[in-house]
DSSP file (Angstrom, degrees, kcal/mol; ACC not computed):
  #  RESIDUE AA STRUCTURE BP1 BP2  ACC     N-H-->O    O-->H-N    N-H-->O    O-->H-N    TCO  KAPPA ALPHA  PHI   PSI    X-CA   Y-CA   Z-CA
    1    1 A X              0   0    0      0, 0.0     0, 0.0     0, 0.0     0, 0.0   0.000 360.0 360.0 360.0 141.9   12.4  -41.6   40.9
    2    2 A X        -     0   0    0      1,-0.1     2,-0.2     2,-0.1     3,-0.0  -0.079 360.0-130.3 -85.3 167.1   12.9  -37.6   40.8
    3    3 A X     >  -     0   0    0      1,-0.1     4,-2.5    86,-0.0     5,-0.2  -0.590  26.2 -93.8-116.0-167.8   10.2  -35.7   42.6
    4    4 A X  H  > S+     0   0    0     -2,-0.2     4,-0.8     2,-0.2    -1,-0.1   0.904 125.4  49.7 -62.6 -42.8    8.2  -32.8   41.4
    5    5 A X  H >> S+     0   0    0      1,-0.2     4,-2.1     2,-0.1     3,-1.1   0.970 110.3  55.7 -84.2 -28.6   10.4  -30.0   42.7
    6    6 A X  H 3> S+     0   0    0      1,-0.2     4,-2.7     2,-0.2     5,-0.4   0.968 110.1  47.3 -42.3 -55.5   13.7  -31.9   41.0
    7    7 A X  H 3<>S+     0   0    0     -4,-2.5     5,-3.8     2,-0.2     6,-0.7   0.815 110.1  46.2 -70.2   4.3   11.9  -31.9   37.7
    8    8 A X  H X<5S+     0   0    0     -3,-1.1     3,-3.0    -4,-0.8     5,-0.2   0.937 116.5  48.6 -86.5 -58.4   10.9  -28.2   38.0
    9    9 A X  H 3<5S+     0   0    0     -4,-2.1    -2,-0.2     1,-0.3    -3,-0.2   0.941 115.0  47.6 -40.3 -59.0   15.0  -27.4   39.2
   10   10 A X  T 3<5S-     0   0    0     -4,-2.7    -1,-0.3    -5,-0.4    -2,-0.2   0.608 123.8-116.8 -65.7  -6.6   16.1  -29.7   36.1
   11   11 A X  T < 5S+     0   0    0     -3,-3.0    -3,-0.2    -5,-0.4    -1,-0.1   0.828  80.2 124.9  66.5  33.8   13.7  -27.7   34.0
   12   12 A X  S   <S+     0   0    0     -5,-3.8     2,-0.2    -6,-0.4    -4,-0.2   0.221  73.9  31.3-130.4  51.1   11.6  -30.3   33.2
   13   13 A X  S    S-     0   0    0     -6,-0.7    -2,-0.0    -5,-0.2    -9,-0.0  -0.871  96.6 -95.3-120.0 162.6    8.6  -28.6   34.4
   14   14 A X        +     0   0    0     -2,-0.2    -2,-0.1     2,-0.0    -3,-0.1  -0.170  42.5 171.5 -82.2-161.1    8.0  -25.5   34.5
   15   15 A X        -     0   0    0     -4,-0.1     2,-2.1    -7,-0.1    14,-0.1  -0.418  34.6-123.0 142.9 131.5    8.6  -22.9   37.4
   16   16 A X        -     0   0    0     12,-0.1    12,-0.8    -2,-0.1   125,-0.0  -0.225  42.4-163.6 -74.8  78.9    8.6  -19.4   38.5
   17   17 A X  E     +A   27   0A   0     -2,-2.1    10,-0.3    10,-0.2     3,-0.1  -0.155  34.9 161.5 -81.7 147.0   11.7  -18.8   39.7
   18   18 A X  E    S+     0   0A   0      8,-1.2     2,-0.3     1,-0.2     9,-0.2   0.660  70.0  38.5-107.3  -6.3   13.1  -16.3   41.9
   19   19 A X  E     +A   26   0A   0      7,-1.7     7,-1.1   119,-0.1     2,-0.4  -0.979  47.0 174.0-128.3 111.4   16.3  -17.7   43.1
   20   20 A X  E     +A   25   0A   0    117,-1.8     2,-0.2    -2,-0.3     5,-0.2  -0.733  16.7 149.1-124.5  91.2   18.9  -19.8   41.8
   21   21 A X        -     0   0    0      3,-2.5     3,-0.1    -2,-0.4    -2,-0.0  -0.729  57.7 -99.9-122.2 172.0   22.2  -20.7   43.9
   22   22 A X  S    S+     0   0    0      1,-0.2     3,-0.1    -2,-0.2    -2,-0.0   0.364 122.0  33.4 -84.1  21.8   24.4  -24.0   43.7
   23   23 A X  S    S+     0   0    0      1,-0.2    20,-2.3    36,-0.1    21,-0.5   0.537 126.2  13.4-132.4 -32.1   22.8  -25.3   46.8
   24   24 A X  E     - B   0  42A   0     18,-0.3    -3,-2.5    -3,-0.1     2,-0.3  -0.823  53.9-156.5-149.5 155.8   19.1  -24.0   46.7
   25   25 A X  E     -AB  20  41A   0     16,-2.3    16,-1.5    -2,-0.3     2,-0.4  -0.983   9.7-142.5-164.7 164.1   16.4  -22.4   44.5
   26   26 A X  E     +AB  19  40A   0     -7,-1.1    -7,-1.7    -2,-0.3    -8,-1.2  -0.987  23.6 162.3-131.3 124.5   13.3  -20.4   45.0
   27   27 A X  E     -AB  17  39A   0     12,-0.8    12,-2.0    -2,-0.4   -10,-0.2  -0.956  43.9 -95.0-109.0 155.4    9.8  -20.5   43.0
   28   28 A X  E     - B   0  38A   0    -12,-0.8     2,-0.3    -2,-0.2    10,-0.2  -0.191  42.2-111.2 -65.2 178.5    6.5  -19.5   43.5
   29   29 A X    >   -     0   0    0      8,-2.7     3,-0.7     1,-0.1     8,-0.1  -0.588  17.6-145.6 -87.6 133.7    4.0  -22.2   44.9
   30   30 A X  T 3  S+     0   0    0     -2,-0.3    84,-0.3     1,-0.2    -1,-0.1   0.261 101.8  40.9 -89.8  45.9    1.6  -23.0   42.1
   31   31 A X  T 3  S+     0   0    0      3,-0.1    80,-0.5     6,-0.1    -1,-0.2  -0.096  96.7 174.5-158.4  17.2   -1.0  -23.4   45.0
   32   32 A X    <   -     0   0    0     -3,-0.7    -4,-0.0    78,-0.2    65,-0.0   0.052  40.3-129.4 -83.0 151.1   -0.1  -20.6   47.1
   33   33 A X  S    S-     0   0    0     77,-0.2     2,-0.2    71,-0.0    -1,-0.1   0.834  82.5 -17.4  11.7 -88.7   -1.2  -19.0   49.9
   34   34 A X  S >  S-     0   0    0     77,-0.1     3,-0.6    65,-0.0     2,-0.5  -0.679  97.9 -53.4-140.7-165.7   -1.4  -15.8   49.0
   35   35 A X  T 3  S+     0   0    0      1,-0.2    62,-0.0    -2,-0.2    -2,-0.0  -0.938 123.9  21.3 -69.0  59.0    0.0  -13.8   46.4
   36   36 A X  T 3  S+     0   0    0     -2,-0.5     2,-0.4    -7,-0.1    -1,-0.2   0.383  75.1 162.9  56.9  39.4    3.8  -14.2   46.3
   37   37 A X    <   -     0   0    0     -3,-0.6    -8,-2.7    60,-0.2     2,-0.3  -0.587  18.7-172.3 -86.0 113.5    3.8  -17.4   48.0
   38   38 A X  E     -BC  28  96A   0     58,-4.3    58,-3.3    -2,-0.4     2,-0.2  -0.804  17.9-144.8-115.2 171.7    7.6  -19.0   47.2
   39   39 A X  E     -BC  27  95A   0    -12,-2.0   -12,-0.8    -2,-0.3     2,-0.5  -0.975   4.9-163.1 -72.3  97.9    9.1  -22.1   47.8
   40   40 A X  E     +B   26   0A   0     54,-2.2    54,-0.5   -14,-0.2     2,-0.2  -0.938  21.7 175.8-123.3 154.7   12.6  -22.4   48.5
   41   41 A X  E     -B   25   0A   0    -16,-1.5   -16,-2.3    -2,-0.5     2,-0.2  -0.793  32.9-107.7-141.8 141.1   13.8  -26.1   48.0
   42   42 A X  E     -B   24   0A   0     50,-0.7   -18,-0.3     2,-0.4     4,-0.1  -0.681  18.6-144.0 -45.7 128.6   17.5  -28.2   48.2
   43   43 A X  S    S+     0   0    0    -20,-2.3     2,-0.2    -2,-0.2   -19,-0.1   0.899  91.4  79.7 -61.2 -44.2   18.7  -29.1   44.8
   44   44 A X  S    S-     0   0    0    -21,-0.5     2,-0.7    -3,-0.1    -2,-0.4  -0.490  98.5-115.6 -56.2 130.1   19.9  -32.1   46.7
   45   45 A X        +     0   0    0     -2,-0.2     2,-0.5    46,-0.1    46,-0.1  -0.739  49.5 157.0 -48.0  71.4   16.7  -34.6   47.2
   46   46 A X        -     0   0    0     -2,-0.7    46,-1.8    -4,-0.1    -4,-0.1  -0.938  25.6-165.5-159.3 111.5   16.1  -34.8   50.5
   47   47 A X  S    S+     0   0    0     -2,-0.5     2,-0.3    44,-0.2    44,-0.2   0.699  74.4  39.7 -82.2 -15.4   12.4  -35.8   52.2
   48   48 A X  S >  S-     0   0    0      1,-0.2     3,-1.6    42,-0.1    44,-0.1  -0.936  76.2-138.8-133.5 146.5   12.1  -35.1   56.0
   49   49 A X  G >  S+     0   0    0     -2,-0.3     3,-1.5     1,-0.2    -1,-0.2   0.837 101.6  63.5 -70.6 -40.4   13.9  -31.5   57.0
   50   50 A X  G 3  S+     0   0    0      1,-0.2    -1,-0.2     7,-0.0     7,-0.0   0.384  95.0  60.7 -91.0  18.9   15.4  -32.9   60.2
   51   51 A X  G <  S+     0   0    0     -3,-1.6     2,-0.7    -5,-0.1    -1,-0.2  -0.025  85.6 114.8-105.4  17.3   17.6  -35.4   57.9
   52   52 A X  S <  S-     0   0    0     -3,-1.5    -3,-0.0    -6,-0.1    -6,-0.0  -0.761  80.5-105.3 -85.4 127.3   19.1  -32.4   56.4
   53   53 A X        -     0   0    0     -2,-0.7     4,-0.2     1,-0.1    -2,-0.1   0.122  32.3-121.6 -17.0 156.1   22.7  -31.6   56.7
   54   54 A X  S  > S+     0   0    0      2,-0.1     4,-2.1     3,-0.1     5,-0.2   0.913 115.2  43.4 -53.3 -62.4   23.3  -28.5   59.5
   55   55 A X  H  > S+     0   0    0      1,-0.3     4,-1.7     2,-0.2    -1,-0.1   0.776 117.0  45.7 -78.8  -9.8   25.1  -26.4   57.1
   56   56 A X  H  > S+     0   0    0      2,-0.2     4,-5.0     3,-0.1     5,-0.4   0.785 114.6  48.1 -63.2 -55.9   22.4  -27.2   54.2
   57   57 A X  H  > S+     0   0    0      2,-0.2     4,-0.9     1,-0.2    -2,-0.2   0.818 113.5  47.7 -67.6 -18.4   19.6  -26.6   56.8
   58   58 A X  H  X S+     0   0    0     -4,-2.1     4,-1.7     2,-0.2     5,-0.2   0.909 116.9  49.1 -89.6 -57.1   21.7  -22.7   58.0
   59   59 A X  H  X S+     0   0    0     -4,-1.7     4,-1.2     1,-0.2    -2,-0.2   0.671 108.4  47.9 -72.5 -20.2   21.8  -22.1   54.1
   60   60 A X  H  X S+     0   0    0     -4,-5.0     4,-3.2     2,-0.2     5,-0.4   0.951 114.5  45.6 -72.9 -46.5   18.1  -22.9   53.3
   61   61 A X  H  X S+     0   0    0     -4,-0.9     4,-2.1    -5,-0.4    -2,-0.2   0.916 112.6  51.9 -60.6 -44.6   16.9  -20.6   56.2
   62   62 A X  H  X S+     0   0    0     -4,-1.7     4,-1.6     2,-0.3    -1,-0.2   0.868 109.7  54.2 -46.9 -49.0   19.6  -17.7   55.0
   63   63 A X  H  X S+     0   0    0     -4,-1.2     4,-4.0     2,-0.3     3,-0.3   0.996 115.1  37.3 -54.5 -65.1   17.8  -18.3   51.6
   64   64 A X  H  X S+     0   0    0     -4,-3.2     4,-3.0     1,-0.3    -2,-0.3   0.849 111.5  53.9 -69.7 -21.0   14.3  -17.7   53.1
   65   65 A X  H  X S+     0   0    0     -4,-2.1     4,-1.7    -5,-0.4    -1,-0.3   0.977 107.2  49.6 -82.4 -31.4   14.9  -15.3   55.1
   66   66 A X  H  X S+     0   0    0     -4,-1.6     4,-1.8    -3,-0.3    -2,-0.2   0.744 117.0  48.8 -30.4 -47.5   16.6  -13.2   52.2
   67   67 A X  H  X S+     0   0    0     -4,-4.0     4,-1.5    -5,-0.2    -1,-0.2   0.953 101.9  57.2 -63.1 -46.2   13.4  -14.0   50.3
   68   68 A X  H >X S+     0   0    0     -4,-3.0     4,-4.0    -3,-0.2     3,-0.7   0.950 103.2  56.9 -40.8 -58.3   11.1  -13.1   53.0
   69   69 A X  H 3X S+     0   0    0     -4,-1.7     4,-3.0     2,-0.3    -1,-0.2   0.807 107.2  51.0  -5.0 -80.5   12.8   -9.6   52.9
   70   70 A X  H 3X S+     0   0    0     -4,-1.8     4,-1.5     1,-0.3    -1,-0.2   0.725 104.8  52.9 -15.9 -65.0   11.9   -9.5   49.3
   71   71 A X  H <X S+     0   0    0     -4,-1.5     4,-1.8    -3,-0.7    -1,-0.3   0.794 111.9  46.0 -73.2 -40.1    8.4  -10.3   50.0
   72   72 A X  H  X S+     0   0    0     -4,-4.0     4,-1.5    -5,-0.2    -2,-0.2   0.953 115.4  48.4 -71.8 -33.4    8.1   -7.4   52.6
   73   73 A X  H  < S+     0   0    0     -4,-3.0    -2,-0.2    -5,-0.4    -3,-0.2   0.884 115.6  41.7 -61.9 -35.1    9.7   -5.3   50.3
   74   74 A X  H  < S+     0   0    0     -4,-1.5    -3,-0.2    -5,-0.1    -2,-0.2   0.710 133.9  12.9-101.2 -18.9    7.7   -6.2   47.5
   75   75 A X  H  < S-     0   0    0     -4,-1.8    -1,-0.1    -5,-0.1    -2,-0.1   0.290  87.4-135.4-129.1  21.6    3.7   -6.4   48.9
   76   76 A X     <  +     0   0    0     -4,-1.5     2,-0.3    -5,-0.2    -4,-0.1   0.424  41.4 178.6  38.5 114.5    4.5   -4.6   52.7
   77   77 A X        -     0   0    0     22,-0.1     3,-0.1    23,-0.0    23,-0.1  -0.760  44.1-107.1 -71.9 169.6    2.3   -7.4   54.6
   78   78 A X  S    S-     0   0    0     -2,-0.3     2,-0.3     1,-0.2    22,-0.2   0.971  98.3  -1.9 -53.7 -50.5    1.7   -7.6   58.2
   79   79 A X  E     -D   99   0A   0     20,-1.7    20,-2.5    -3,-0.1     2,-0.6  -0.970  58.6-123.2-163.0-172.5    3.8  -10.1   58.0
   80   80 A X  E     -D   98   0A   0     -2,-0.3    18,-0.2    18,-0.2   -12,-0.1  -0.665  37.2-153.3-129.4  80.4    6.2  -12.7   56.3
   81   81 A X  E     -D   97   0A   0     16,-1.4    16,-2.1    -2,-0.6     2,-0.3  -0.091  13.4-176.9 -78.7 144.3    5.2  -16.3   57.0
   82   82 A X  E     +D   96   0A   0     14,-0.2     2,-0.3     2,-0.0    14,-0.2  -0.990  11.1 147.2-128.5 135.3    7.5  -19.7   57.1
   83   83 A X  E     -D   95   0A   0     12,-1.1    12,-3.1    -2,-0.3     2,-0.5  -0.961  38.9-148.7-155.7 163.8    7.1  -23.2   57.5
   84   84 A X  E     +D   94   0A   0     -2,-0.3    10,-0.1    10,-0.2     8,-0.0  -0.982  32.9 156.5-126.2 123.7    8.3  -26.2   56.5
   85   85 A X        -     0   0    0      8,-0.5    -1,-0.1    -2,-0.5     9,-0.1   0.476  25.4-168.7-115.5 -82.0    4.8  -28.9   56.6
   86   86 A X        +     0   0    0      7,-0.1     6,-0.1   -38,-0.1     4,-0.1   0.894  44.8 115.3  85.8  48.1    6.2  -31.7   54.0
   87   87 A X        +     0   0    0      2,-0.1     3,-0.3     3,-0.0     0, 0.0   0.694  67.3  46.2-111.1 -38.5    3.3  -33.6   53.4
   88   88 A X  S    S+     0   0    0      1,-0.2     2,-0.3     2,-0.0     0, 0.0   0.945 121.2  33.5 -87.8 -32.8    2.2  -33.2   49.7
   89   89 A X        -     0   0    0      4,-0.1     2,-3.4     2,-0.1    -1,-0.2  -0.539  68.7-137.3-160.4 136.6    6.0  -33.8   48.5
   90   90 A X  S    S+     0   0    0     -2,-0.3     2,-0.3    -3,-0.3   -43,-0.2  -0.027  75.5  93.7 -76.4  72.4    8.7  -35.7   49.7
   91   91 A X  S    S-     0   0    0     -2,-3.4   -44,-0.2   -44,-0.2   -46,-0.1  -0.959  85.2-108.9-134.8 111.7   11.4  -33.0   49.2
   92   92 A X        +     0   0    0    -46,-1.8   -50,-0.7    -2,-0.3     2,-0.3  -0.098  53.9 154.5 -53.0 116.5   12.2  -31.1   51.6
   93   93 A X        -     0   0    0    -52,-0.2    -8,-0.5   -46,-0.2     2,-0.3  -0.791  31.1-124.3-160.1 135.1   10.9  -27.4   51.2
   94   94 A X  E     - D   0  84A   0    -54,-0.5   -54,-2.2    -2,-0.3   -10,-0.2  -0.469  14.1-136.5 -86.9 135.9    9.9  -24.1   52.8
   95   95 A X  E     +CD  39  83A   0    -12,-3.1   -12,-1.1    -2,-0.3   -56,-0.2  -0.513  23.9 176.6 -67.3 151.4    7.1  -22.0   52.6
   96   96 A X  E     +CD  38  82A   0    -58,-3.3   -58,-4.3   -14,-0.2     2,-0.4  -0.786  18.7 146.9-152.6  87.2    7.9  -18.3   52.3
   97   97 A X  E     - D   0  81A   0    -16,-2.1   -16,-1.4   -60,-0.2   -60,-0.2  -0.955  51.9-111.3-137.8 166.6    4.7  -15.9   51.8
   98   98 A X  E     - D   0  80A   0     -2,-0.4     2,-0.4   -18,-0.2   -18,-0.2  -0.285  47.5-170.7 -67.2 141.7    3.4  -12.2   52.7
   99   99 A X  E     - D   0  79A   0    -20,-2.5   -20,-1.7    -2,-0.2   -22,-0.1  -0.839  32.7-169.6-142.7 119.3    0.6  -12.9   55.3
  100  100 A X  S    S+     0   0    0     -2,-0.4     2,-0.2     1,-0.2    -1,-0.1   0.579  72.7   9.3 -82.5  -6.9   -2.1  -10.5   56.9
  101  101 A X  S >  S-     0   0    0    -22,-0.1     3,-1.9     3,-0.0    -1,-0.2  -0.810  74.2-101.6 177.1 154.1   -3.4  -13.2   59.7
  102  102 A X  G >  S+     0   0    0      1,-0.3     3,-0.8    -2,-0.2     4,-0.1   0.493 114.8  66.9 -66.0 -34.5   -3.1  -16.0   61.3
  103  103 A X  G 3  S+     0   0    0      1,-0.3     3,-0.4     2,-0.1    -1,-0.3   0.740  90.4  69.9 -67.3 -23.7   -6.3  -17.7   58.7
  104  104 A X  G <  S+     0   0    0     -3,-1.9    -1,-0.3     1,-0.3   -23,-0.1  -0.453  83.1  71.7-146.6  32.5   -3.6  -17.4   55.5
  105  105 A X  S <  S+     0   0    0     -3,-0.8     2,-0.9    -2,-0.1    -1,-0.3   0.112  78.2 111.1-105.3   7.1   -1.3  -20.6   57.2
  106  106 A X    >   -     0   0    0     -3,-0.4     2,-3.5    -4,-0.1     3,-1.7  -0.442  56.6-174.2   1.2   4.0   -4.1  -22.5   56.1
  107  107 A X  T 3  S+     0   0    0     -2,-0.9     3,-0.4     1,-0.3    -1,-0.1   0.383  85.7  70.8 -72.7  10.7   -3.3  -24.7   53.3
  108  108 A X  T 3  S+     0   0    0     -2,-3.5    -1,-0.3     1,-0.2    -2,-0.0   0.728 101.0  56.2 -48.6 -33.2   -7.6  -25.4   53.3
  109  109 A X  S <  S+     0   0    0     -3,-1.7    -1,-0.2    -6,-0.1    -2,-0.2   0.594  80.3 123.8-116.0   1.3   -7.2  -22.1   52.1
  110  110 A X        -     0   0    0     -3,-0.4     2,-0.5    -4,-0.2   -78,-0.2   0.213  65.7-113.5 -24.9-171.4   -4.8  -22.2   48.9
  111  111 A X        -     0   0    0    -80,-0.5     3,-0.5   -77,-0.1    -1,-0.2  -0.935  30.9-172.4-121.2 102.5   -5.9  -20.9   45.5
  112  112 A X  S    S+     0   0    0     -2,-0.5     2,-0.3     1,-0.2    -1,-0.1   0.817  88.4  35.0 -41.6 -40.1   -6.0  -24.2   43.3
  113  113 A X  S    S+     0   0    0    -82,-0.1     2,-0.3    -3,-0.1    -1,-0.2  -0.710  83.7 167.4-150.7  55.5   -6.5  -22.2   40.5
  114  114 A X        -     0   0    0     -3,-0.5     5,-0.1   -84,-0.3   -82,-0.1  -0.698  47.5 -88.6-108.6 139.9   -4.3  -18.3   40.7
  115  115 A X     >  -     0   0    0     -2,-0.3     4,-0.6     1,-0.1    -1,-0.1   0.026  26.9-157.0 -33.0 138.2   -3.8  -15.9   37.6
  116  116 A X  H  > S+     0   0    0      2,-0.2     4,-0.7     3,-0.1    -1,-0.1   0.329 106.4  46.8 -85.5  -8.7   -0.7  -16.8   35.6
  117  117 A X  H  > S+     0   0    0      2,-0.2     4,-2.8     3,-0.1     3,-0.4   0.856 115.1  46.8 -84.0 -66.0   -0.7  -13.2   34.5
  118  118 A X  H  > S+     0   0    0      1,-0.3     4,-1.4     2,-0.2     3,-0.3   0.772 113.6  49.9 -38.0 -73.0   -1.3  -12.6   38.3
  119  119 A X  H  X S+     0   0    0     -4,-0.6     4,-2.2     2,-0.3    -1,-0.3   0.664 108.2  54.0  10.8 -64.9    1.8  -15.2   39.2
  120  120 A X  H  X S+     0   0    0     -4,-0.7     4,-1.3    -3,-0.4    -1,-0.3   0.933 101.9  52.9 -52.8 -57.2    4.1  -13.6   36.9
  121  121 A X  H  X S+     0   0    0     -4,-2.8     4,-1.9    -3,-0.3     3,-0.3   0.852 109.1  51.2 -48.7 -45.0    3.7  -10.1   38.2
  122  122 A X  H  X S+     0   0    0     -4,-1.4     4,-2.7     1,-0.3     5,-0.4   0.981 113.9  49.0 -74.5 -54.8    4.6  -11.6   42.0
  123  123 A X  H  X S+     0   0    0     -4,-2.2     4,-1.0     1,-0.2    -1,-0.3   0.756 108.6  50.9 -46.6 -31.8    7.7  -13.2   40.3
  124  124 A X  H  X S+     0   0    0     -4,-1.3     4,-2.8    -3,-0.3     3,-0.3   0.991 110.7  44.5  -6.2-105.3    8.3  -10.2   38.9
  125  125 A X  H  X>S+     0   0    0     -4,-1.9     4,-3.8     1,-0.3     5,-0.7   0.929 117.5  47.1 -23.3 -73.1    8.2   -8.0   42.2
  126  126 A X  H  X5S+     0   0    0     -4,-2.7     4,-2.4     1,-0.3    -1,-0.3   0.930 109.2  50.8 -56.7 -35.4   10.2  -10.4   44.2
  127  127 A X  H  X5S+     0   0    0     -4,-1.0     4,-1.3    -5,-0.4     5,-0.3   0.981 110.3  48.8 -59.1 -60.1   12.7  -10.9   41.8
  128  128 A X  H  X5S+     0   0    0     -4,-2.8     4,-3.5     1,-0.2    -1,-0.2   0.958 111.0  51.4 -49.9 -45.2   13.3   -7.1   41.4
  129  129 A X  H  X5S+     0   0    0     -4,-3.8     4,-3.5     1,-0.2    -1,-0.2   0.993 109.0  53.3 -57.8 -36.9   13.5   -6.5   45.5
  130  130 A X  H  <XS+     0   0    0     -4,-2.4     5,-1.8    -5,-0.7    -1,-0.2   0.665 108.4  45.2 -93.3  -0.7   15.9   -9.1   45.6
  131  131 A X  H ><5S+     0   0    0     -4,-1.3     3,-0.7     3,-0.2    -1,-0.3   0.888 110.8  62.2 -92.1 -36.9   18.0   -7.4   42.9
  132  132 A X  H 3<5S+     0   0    0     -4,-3.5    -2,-0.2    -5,-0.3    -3,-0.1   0.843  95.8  55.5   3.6 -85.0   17.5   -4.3   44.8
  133  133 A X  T 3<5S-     0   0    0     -4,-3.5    -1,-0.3     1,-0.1    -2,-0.1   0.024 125.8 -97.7 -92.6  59.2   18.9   -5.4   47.2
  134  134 A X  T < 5S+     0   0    0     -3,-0.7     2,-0.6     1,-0.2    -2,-0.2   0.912  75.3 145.1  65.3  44.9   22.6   -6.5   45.5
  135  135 A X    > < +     0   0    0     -5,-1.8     3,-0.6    -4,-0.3     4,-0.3  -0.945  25.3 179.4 -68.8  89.5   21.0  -10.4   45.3
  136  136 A X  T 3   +     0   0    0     -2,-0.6    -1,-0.1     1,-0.3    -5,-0.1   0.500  67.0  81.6 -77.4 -12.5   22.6  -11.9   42.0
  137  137 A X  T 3  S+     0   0    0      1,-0.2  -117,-1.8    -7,-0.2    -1,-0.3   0.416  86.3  60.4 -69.1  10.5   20.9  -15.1   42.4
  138  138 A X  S X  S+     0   0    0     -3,-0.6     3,-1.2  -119,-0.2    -1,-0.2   0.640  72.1 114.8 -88.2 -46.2   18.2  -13.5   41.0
  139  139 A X  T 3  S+     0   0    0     -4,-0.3  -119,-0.1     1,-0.2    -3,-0.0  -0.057  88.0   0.7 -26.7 147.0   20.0  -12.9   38.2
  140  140 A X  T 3  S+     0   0    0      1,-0.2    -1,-0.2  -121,-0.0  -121,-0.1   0.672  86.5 124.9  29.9  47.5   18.1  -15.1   35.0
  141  141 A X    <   +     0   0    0     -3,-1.2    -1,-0.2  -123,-0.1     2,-0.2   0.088  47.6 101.4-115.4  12.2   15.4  -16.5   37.1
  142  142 A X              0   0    0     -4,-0.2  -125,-0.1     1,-0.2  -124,-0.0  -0.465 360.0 360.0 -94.6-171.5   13.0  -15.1   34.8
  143  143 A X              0   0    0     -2,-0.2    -1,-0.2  -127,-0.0  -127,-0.1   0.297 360.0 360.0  44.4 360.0   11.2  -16.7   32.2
């Protein structure tokens, strides 16, 4: 059975994406954090992080950190948090959001409920830094 973030990659969910490469892909969190809180995911299926290939597992961090960038570029935070938790679904993926303190790695603290107008705009932003800076996975991640 596919998991959540396969049907959002297969497009049958939705999802804001900001990244698309033949290994990996990046959307926001619908839960997030903060306020440009992405996801970056394996298209390959794959539940617990430390069963991930190496060179899968060097090309997801290259992804997030290239996103984090993005995300400094696009809301200046303090700083630009990652983790990989894996609890709520079994697909391996990292968190990637702007963070002002230590309270906002939380997930107590999500927003259940965050502007889609609001949500669009951060997709937006990141998408544009990451075109910015010469990123072509970016390319047609909107809409």
């Amino acid at each position: 059975m596919s998991t959540v973030f396969t049907k959002i990659i297969e497009g049958e969910l939705p999802g804001r994406f900001v990244w698309k490469d033949e290994r990996a892909v990046a959307f926001l969190s619908i839960q997030p954090l903060t306020t440009g809180h992405v996801l970056v995911v394996p298209r390959e299926e794959v539940d617990h992080w430390v069963d991930l290939p190496a060179d899968l597992t060097g090309h997801l961090m290259a992804v997030s950190q290239t996103i984090g960038k993005a995300i400094d570029a696009a809301f200046e935070p303090r700083r630009v948090g990652l983790m990989i938790q894996g609890f709520e679904v079994p697909h391996t993926h990292l968190h990637v959001w702007p963070t002002d303190s230590i309270e906002e790695f939380s997930f107590d603290q999500v927003d259940r409920d965050p502007d889609p107008a609001g949500m669009d705009r951060a997709a937006a932003s990141i998408r544009q830094a990451l075109l910015d800076a010469g990123h072509r996975e970016a390319e047609g991640t909107e809409g």
